[in-house]
py3Dmol code that shows the C-alpha trace and the ligand (Angstrom):
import py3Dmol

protein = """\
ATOM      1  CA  UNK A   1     -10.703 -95.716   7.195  1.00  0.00           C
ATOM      2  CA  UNK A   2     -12.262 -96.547  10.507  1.00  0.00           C
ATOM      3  CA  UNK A   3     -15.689 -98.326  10.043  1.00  0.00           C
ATOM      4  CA  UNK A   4     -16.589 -96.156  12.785  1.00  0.00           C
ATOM      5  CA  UNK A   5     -15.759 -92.925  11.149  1.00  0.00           C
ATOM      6  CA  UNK A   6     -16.812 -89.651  11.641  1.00  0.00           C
ATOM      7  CA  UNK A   7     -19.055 -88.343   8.551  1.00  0.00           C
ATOM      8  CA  UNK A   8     -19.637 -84.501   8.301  1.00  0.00           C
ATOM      9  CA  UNK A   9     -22.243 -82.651   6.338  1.00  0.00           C
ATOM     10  CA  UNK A  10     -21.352 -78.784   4.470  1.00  0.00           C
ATOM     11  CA  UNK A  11     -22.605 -76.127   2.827  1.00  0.00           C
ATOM     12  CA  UNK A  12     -24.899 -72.772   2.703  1.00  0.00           C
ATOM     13  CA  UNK A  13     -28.245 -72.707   3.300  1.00  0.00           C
ATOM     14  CA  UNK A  14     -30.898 -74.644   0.731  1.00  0.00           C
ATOM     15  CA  UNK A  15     -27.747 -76.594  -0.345  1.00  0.00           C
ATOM     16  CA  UNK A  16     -29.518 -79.765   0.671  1.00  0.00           C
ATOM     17  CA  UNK A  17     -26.664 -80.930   3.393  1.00  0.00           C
ATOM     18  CA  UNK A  18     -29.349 -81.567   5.683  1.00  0.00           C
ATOM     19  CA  UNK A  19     -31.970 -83.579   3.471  1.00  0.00           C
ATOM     20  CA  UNK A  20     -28.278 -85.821   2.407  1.00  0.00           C
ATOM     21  CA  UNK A  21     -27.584 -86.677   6.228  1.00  0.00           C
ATOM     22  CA  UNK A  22     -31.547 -87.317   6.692  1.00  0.00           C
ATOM     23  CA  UNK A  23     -30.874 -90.007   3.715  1.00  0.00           C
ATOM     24  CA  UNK A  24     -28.039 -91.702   5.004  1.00  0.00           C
ATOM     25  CA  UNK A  25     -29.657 -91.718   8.402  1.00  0.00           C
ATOM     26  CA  UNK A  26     -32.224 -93.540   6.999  1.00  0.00           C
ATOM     27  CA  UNK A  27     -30.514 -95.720   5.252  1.00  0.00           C
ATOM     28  CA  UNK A  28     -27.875 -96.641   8.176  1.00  0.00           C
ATOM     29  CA  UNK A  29     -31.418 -97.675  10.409  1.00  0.00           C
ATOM     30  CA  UNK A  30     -32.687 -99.493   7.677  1.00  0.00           C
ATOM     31  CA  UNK A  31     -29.347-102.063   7.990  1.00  0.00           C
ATOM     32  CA  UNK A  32     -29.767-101.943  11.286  1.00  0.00           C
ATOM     33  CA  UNK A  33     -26.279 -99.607  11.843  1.00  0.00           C
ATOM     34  CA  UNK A  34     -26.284 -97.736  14.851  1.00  0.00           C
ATOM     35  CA  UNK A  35     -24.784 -94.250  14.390  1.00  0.00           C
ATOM     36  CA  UNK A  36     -24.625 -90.633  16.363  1.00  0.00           C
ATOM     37  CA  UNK A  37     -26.444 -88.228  14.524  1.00  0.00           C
ATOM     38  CA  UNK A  38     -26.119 -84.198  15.868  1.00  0.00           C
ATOM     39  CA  UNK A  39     -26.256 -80.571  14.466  1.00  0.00           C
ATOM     40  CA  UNK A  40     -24.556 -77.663  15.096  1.00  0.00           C
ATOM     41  CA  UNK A  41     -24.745 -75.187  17.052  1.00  0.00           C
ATOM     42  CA  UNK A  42     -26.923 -77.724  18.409  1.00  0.00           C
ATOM     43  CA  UNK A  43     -27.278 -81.457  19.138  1.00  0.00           C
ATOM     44  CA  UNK A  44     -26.536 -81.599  23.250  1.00  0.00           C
ATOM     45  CA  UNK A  45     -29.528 -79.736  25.620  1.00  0.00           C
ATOM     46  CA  UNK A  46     -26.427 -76.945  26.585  1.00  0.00           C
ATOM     47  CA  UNK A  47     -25.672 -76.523  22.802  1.00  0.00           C
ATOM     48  CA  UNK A  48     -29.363 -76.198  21.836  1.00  0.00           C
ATOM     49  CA  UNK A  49     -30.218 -73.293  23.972  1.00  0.00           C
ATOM     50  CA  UNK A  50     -26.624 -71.571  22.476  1.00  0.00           C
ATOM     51  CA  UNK A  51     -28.712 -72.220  19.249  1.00  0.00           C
ATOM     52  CA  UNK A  52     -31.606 -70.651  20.227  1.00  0.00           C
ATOM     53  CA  UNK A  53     -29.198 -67.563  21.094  1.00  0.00           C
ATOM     54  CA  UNK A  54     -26.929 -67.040  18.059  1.00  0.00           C
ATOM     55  CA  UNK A  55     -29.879 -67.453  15.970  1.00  0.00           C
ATOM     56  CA  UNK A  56     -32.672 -65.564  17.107  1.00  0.00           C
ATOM     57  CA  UNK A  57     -33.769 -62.863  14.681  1.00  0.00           C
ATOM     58  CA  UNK A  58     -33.519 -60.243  17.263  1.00  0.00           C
ATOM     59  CA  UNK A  59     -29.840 -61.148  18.510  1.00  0.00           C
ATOM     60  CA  UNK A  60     -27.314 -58.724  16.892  1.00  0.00           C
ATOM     61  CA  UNK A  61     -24.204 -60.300  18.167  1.00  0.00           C
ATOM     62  CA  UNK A  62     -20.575 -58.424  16.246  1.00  0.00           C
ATOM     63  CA  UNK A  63     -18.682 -61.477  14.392  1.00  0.00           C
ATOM     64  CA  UNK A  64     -16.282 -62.179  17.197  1.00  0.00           C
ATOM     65  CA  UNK A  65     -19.323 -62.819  20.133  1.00  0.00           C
ATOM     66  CA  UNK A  66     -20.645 -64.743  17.295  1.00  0.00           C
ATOM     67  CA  UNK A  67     -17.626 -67.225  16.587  1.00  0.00           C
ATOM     68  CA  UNK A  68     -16.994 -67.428  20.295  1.00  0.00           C
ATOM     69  CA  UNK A  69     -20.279 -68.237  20.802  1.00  0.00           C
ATOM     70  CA  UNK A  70     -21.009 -71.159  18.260  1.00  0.00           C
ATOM     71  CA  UNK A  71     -17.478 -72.733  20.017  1.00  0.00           C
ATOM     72  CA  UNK A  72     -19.402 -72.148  23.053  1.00  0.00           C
ATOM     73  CA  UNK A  73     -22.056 -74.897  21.127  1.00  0.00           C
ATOM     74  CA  UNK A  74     -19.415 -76.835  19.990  1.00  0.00           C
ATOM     75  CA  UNK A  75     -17.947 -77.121  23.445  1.00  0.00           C
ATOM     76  CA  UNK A  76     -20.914 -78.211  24.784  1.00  0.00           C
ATOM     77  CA  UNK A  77     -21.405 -80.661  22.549  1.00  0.00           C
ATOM     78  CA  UNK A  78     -17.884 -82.402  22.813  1.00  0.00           C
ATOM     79  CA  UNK A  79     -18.233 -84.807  25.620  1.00  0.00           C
ATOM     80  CA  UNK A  80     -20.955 -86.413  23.601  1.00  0.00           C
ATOM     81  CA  UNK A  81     -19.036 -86.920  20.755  1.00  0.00           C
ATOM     82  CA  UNK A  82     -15.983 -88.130  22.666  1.00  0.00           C
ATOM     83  CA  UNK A  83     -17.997 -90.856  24.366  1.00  0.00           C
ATOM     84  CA  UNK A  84     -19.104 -92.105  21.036  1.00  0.00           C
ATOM     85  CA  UNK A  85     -15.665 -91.457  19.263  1.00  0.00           C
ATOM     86  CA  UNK A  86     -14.708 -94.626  17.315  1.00  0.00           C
ATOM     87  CA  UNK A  87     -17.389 -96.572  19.175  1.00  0.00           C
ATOM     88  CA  UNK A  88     -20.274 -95.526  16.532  1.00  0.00           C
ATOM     89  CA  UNK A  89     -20.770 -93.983  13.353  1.00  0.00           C
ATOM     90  CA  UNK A  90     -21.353 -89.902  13.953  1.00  0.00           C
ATOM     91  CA  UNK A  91     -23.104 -87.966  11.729  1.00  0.00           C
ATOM     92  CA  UNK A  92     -22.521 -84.001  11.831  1.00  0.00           C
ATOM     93  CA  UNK A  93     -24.993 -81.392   9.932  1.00  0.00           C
ATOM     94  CA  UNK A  94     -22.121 -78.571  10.290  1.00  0.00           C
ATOM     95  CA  UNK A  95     -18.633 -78.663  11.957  1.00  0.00           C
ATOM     96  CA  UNK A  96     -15.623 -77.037  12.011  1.00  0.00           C
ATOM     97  CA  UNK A  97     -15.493 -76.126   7.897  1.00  0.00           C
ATOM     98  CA  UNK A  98     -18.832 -74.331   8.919  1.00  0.00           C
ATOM     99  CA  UNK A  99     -16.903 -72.194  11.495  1.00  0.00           C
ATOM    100  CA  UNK A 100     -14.641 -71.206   9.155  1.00  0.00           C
ATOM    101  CA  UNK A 101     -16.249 -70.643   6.371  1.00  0.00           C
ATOM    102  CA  UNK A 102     -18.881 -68.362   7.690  1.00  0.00           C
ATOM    103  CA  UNK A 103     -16.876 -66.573  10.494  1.00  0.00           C
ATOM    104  CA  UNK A 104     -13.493 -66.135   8.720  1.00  0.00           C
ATOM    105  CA  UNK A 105     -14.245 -65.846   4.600  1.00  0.00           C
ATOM    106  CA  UNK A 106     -18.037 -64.840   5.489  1.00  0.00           C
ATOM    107  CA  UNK A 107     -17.208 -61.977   8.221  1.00  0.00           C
ATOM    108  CA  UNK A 108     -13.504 -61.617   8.436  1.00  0.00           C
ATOM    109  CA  UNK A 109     -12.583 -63.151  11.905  1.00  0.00           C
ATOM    110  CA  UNK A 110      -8.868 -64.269  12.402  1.00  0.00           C
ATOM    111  CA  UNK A 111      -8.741 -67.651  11.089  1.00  0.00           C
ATOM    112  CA  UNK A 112      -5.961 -68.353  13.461  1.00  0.00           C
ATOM    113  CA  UNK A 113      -8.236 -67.478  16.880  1.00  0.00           C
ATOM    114  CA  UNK A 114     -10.813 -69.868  15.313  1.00  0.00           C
ATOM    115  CA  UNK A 115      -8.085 -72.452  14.733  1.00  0.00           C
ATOM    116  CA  UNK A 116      -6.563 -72.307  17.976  1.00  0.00           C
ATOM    117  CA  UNK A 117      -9.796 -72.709  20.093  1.00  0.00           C
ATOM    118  CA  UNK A 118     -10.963 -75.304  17.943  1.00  0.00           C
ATOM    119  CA  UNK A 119      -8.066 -77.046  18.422  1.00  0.00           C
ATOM    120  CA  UNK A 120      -8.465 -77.036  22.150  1.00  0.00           C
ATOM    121  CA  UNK A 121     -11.537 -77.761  22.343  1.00  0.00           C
ATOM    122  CA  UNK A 122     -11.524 -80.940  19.859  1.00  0.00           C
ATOM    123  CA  UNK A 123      -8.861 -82.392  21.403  1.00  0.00           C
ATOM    124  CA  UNK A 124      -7.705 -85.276  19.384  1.00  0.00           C
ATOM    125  CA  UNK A 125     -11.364 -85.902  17.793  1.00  0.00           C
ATOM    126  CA  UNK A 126     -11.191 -86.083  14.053  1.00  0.00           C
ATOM    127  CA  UNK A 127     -13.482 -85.842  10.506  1.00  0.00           C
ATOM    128  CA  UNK A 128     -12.964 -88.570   8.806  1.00  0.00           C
ATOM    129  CA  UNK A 129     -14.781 -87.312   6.043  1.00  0.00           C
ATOM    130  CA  UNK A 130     -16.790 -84.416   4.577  1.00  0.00           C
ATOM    131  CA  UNK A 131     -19.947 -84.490   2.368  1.00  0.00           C
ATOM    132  CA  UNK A 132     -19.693 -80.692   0.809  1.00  0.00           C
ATOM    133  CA  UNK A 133     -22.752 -79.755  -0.664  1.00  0.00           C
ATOM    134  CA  UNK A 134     -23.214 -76.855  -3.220  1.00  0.00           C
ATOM    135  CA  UNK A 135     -25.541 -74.562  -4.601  1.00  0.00           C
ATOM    136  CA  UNK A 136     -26.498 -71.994  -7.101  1.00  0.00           C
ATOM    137  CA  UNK A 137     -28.060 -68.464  -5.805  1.00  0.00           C
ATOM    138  CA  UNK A 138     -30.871 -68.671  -7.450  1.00  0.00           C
ATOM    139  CA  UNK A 139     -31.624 -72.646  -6.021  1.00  0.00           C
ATOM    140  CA  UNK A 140     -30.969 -71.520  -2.612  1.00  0.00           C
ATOM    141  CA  UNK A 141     -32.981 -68.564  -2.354  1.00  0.00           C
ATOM    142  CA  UNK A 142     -36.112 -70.874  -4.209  1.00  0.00           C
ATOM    143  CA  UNK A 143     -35.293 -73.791  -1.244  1.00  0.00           C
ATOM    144  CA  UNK A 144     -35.218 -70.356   0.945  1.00  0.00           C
ATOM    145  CA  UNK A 145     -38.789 -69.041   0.195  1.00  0.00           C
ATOM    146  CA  UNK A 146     -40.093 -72.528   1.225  1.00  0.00           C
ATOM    147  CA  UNK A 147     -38.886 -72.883   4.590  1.00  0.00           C
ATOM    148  CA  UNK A 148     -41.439 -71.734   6.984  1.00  0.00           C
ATOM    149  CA  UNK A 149     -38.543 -71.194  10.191  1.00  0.00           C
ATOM    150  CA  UNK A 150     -35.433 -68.613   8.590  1.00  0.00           C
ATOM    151  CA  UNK A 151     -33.324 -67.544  10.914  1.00  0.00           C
ATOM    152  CA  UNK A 152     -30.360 -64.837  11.589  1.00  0.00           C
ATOM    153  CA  UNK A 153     -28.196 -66.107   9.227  1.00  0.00           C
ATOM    154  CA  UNK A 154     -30.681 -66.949   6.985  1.00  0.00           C
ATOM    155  CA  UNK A 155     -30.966 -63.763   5.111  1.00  0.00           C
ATOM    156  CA  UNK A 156     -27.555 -62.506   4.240  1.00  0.00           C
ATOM    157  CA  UNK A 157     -26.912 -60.817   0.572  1.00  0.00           C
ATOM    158  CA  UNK A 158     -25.748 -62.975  -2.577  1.00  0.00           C
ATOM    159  CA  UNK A 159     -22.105 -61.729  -1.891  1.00  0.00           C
ATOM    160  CA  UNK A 160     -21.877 -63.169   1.805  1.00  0.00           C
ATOM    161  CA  UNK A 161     -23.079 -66.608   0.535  1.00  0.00           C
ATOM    162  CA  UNK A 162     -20.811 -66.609  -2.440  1.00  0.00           C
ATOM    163  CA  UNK A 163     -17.951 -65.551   0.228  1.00  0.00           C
ATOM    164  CA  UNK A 164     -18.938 -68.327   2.025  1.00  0.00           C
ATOM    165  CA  UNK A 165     -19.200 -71.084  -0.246  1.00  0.00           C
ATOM    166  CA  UNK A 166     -16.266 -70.125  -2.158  1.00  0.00           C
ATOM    167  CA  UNK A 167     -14.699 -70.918   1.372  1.00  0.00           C
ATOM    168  CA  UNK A 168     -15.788 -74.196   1.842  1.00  0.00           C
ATOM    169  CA  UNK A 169     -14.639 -74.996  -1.404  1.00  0.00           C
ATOM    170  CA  UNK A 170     -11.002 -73.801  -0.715  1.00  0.00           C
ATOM    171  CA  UNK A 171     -11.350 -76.024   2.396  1.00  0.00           C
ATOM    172  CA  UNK A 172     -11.979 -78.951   0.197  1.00  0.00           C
ATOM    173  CA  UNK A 173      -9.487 -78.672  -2.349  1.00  0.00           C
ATOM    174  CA  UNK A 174      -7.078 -78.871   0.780  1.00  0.00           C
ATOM    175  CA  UNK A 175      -7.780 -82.673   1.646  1.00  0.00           C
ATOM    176  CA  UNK A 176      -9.255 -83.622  -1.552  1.00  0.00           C
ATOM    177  CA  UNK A 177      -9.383 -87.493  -0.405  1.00  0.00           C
ATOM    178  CA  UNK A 178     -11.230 -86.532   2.353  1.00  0.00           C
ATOM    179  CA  UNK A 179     -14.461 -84.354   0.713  1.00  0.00           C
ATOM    180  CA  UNK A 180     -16.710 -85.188  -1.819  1.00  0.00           C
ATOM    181  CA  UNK A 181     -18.313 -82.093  -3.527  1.00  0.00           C
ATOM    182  CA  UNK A 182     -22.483 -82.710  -4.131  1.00  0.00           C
ATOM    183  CA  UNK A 183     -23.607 -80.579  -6.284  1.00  0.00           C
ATOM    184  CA  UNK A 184     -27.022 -79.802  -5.435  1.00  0.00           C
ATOM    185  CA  UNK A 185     -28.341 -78.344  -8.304  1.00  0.00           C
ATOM    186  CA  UNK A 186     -28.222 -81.754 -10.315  1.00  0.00           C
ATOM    187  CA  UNK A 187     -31.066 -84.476  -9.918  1.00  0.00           C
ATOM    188  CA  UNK A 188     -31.382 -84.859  -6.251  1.00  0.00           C
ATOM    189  CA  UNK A 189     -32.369 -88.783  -6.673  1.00  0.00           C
ATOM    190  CA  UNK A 190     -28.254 -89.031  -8.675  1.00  0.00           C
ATOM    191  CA  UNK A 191     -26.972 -87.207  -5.306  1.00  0.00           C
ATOM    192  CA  UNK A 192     -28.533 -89.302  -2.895  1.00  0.00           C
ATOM    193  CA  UNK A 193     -27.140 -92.867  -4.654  1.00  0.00           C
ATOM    194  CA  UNK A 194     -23.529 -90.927  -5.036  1.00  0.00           C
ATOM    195  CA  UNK A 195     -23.446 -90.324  -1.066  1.00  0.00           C
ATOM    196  CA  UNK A 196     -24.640 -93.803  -0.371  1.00  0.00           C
ATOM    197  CA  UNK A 197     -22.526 -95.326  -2.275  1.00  0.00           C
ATOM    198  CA  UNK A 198     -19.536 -93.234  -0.941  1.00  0.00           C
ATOM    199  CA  UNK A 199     -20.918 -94.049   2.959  1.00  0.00           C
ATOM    200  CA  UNK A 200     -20.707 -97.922   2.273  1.00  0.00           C
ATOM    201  CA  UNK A 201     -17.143 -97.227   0.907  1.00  0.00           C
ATOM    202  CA  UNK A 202     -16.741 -95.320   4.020  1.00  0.00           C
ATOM    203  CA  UNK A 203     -18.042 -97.856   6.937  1.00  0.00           C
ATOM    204  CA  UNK A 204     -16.541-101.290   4.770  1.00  0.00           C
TER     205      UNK A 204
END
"""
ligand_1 = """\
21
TMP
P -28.479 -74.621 10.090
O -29.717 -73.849 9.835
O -27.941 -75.307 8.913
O -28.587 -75.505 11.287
O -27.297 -73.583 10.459
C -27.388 -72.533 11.300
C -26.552 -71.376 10.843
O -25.364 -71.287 11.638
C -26.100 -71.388 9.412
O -26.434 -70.161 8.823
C -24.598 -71.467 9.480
C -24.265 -70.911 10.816
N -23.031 -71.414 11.416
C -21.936 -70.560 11.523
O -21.999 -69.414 11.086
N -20.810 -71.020 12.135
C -20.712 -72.285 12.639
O -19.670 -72.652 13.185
C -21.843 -73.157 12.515
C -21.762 -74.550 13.054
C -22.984 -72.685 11.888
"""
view = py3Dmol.view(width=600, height=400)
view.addModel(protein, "pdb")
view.setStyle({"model": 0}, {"cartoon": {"style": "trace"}})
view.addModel(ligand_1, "xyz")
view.setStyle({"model": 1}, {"stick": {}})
view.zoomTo()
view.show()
């Protein structure tokens, strides 16, 4: 694998995905690495204000404007990524798995249109690998309650999220070398060694 790879972080909300990339962030300063480190929607100024968009509580966006309009934020975002491409580590809090997992097994848009776009606008920029992280109901709606910022998508029913996760997973089982599944409702302190020990693996 490249030493520059291209690390990506999944899974619901509360499923800790962003607390995991916070930890490997850390640890990458710490040795003095120097890595990329976005979100998405997100991560460029264009992208951010797409964020603000999708997920303002009073936007009610239909599924398609919705999946058109995080590619929007994912367009935005890809000249940044290219110009680091295989020239530094890049770290990615949601990606393309997220795209598909919420807009085609979470809300039923064509999986080929999502495909297709993605695939143009990605040209040639790849994951190198994927850090899925998983989570009970009950532990995400308790990580839930504590966050003072939810958001649109923040308060869909148990059945969505299962939908949802349940789609990442089938993602996974597709490139098996290329995930590792965290499960996030073991000790969090056992999860964070696993994933560095998997990142050093990753950047040798
Ligand atoms: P975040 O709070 O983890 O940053 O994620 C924002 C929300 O956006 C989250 O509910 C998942 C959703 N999302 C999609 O539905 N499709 C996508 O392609 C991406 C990147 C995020």
């Amino acid at each position: 694998m490249s030493n520059k790879p291209v690390i990506v972080f999944e899974g619901i909300e509360g499923s800790g995905k962003s607390h995991h990339i916070s930890i490997v962030s850390k640890y990458l300063k710490r040795k003095k690495i120097s890595f990329l480190k976005i979100r998405e929607p997100g991560g460029s100024i264009n992208s951010e204000k797409i964020r603000k968009l999708i997920l303002n509580k009073k936007s009610n966006f239909n599924p398609n404007t919705d999946l058109l309009l995080y590619l929007a934020a994912r367009s935005e975002n890809i000249n940044l990524l290219k110009k680091f491409y295989k020239k530094k580590i890049i770290l990615i809090d949601r990606f393309i798995d997220s795209t598909i997992a919420y807009q085609h097994y979470g809300l039923g848009v064509n999986i080929d249109l999502i495909k297709m776009i993605n695939k143009h606008i990605l040209s040639g920029f790849k994951i190198n690998f994927t850090f899925l992280n998983i989570v009970s109901h009950k532990n995400m709606l308790k990580r839930l309650k504590s966050r003072k910022l939810l958001n649109r998508y923040d308060n869909f029913n148990k059945n969505f999220y299962n939908k949802v996760q349940n789609g990442f997973l089938k993602l996974s089982k597709l490139n098996k070398t290329k995930y590792k599944v965290i499960n996030s409702n073991l000790d969090i302190k056992l999860n964070e060694n696993l994933i560095i020990d998997k990142v050093k693996k990753i950047i040798k």
